[in-house]
Legacy VTK file of the C-alpha trace (Angstrom):
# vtk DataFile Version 3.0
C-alpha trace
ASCII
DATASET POLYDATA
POINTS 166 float
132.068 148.535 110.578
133.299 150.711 113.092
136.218 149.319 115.313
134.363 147.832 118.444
132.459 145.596 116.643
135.425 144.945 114.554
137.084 143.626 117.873
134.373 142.328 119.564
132.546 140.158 117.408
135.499 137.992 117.029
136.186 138.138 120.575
132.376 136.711 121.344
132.911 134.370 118.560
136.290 132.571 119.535
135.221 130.060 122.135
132.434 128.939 119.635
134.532 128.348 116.553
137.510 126.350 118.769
135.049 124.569 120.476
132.943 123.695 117.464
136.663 122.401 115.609
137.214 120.467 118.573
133.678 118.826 118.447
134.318 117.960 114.933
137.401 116.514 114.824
137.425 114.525 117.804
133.568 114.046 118.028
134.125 111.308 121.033
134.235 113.350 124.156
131.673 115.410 122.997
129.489 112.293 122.092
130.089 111.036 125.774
128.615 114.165 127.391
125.678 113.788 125.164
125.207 110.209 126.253
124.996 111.164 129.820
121.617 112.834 129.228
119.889 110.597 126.795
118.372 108.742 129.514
116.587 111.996 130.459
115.486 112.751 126.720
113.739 109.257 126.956
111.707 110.385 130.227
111.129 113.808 128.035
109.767 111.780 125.165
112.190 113.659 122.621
112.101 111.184 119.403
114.969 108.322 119.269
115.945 109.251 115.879
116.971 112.609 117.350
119.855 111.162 119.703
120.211 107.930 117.951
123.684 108.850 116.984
125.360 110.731 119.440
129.148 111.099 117.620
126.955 112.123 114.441
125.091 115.037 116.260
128.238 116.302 118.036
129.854 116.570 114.517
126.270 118.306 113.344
126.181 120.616 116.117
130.104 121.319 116.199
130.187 122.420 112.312
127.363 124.602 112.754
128.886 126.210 116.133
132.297 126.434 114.114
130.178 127.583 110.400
128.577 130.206 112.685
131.456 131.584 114.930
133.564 131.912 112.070
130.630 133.759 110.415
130.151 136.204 113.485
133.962 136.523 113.662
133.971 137.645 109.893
130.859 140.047 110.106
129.534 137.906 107.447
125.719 138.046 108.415
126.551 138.771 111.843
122.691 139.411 113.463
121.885 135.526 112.200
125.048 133.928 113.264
124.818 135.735 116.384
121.165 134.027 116.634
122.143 130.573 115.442
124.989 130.342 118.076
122.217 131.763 121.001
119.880 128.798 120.061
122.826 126.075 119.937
124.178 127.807 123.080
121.133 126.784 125.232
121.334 123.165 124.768
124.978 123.108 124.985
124.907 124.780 128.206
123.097 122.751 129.472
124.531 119.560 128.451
127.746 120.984 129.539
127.320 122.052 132.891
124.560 119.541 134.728
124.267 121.466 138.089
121.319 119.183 139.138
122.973 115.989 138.522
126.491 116.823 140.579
127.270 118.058 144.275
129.986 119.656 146.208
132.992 121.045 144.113
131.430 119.540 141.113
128.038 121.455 141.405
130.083 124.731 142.240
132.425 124.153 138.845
128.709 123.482 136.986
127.229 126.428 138.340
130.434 128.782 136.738
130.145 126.660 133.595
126.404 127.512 133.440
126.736 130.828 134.766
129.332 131.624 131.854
126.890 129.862 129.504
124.489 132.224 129.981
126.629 135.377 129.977
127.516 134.323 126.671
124.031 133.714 125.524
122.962 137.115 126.647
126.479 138.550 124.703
125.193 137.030 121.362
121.227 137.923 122.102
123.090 141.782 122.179
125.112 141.017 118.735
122.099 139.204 117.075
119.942 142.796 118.074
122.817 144.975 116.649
121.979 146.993 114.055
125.264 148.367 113.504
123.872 151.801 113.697
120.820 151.225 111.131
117.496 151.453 111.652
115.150 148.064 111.962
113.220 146.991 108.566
110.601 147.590 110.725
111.371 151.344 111.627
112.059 151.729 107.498
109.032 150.175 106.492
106.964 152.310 109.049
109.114 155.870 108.251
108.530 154.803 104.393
103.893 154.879 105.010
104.333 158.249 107.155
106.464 160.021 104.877
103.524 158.661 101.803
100.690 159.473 104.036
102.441 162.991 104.845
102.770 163.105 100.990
99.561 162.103 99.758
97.846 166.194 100.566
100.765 168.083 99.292
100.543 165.729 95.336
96.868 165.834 95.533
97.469 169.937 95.676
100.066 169.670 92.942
97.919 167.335 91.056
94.804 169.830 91.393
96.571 172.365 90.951
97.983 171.478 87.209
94.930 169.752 86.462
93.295 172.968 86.475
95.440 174.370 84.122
94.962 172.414 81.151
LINES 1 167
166 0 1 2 3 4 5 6 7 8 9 10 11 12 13 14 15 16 17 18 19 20 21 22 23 24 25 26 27 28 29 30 31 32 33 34 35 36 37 38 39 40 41 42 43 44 45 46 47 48 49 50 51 52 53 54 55 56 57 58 59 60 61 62 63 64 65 66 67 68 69 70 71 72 73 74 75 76 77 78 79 80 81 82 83 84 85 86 87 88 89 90 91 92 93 94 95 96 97 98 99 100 101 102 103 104 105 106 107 108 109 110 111 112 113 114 115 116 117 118 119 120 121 122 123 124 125 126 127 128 129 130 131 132 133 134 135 136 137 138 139 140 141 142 143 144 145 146 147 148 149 150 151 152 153 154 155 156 157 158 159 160 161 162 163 164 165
């Protein structure tokens, strides 16, 4: 690992993993937030049992921001953390910073919050891509049917070639 990534992936991760400890350990202000928008998961038709328990999902969500920050942070499957926290990211953002529901000083506060939100989404879209100077399975799995099909004349020589001589 070289030493950016060494720095920065920690870095990225911090906010997630103290923010995720907060949600689970004190689960209520977190909850409250989430209560604020139920109304508009009703309108959305999003499934009661989904938001039923709103101190129960922030403790859900929370663990796997904190599980996943701390697994960024720790380069332990670092592309999929980096991925988990994007997706959890969205919804939090959102949640967190309700531009359309607040004016004056509020909705310029929001704005930041969601503006931030996003920057760090589009940090952790760039960690879940890196691939720490290896090439894609992709790019392998292509490289590994050239290099055969490249191959396949020179043994079929070879093959000819001592078949002949028996």
């Amino acid at each position: 690992m070289n030493l950016l990534r060494l720095i920065a992936r920690p870095m990225l991760a911090a906010t997630f993993v103290t923010d995720g400890v907060d949600s689970v350990i004190r689960p209520e202000a977190h909850a409250e937030k989430f209560r604020k928008v139920v109304p508009a998961l009703e309108r959305a038709g999003v499934p009661a049992a989904l938001y039923a328990d709103p101190k129960m999902l922030a403790r859900v969500s929370g663990a796997v921001t904190a599980v996943s920050g701390l697994m960024l942070a720790t380069g332990r499957r670092p592309r999929s953390a980096a991925l988990t926290l994007a997706l959890v990211n969205v919804p939090l953002t959102l949640l967190n910073n309700p531009v359309w529901a607040a004016h004056g000083e509020e909705r310029k506060r929001y704005l930041g919050g969601l503006v931030r939100g996003v920057s760090l989404g589009g940090g952790l879209l760039v960690a879940a891509a890196d691939l720490a100077g290896k090439p894609s399975w992709g790019w392998r799995l292509a490289n590994a049917r050239r290099e055969r099909a490249a191959a396949r004349p020179v043994t079929a020589r070879v093959k000819a070639r001592y078949a002949s001589t028996d």
